[in-house]
C-alpha positions as CSV (number, residue, x, y, z in Angstrom):
1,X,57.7,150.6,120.5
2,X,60.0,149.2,123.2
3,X,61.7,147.0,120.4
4,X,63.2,149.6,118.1
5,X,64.1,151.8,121.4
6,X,66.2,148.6,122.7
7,X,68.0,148.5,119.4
8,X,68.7,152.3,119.2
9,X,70.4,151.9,122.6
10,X,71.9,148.6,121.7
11,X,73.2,150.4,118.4
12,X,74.4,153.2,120.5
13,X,76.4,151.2,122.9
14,X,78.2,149.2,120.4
15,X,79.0,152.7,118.4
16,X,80.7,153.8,121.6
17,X,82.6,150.6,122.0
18,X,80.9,149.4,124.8
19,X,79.9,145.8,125.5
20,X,76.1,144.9,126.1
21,X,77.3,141.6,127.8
22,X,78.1,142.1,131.5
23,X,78.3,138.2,132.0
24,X,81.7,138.5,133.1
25,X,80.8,141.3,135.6
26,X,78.0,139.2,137.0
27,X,80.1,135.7,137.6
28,X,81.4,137.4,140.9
29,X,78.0,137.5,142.1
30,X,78.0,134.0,142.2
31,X,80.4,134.2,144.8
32,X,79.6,132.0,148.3
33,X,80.4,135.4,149.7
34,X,79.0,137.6,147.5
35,X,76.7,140.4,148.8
36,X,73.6,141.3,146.6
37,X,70.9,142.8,146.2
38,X,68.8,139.7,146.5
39,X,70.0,139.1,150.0
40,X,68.3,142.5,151.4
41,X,64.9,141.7,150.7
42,X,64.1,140.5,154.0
43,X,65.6,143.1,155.9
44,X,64.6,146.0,158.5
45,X,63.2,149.1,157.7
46,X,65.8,151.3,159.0
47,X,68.3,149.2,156.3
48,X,66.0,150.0,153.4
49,X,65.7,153.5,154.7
50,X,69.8,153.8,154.9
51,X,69.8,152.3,151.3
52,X,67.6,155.3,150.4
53,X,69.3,158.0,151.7
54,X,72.7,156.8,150.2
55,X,70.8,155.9,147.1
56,X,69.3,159.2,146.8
57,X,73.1,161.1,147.9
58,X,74.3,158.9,144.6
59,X,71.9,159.5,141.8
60,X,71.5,163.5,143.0
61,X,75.3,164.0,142.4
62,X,74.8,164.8,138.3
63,X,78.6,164.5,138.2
64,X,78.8,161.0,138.5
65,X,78.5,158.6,135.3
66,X,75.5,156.2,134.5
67,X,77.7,153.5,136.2
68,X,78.2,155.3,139.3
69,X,74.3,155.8,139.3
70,X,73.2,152.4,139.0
71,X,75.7,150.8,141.3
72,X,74.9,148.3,144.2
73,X,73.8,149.5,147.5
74,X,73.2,146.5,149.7
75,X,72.5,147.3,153.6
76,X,72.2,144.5,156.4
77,X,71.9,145.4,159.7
78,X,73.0,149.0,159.8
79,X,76.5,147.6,157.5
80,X,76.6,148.6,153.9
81,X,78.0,147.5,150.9
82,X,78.7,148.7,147.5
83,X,79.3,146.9,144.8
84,X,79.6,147.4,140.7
85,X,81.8,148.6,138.6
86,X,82.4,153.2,138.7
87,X,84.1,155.1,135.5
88,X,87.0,156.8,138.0
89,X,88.7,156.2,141.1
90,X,87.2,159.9,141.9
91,X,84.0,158.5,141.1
92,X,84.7,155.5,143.8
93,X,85.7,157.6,146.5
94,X,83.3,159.9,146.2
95,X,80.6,157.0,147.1
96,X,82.2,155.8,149.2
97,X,82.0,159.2,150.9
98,X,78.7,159.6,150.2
99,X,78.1,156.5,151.8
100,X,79.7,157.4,155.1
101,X,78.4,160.0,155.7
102,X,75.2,158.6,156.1
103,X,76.0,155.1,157.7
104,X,79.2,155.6,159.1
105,X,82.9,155.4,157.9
106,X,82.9,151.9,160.0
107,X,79.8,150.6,158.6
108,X,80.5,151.0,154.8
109,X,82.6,148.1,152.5
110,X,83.8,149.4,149.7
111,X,83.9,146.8,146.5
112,X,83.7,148.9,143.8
113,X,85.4,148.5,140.8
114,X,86.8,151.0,138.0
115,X,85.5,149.8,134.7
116,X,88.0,148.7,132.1
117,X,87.5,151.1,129.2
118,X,85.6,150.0,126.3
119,X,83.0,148.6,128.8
């Protein structure tokens, strides 16, 4: 059953002129400097805890797109980083806010990116 669902939804994107390829969007995670996901998985409690709680700000707020949902949230020691590409600079900010108010305005970088439309 999984097979004809990932069609539908690959049907579904392409109707709505949206690319399934995010290869391009993935190359600057290849970056020496780039901060993923990947990188966390050794880290503290209290940093998985703060990724929670900013997680859990982001994907309550039913305003924000799908992208804004699913974007990175990256915490090492008590510093947080998000990453990924938003639909609005309104979208962005409101993160980013999100964000600060639970680690701190000083301990948030914000590289989030407003998605080209079409994509």
């Amino acid at each position: 059953m999984k097979g004809p669902l990932l069609i539908a939804m690959l049907a579904a994107a392409l109707a709505a002129g949206q690319s399934p390829d995010n290869s391009k969007t993935n190359q600057r995670d290849r970056d020496d400097g780039a901060v993923t996901a990947g990188q966390q998985q050794n880290t503290s409690k209290a940093d998985i805890e703060l990724v929670r709680k900013i997680r859990q700000s982001v994907y309550g707020d039913k305003t924000l797109s799908t992208y804004a949902h699913n974007v990175k949230i990256v915490a090492q020691d008590g510093r947080v980083t998000l990453r990924g590409p938003v639909r609005t600079v309104a979208e962005r900010d409101s993160i980013q806010q999100k964000a600060a108010a639970i680690a701190g305005a000083d301990n948030v970088t914000n590289q989030l990116e407003i998605a080209e439309k079409g994509n």
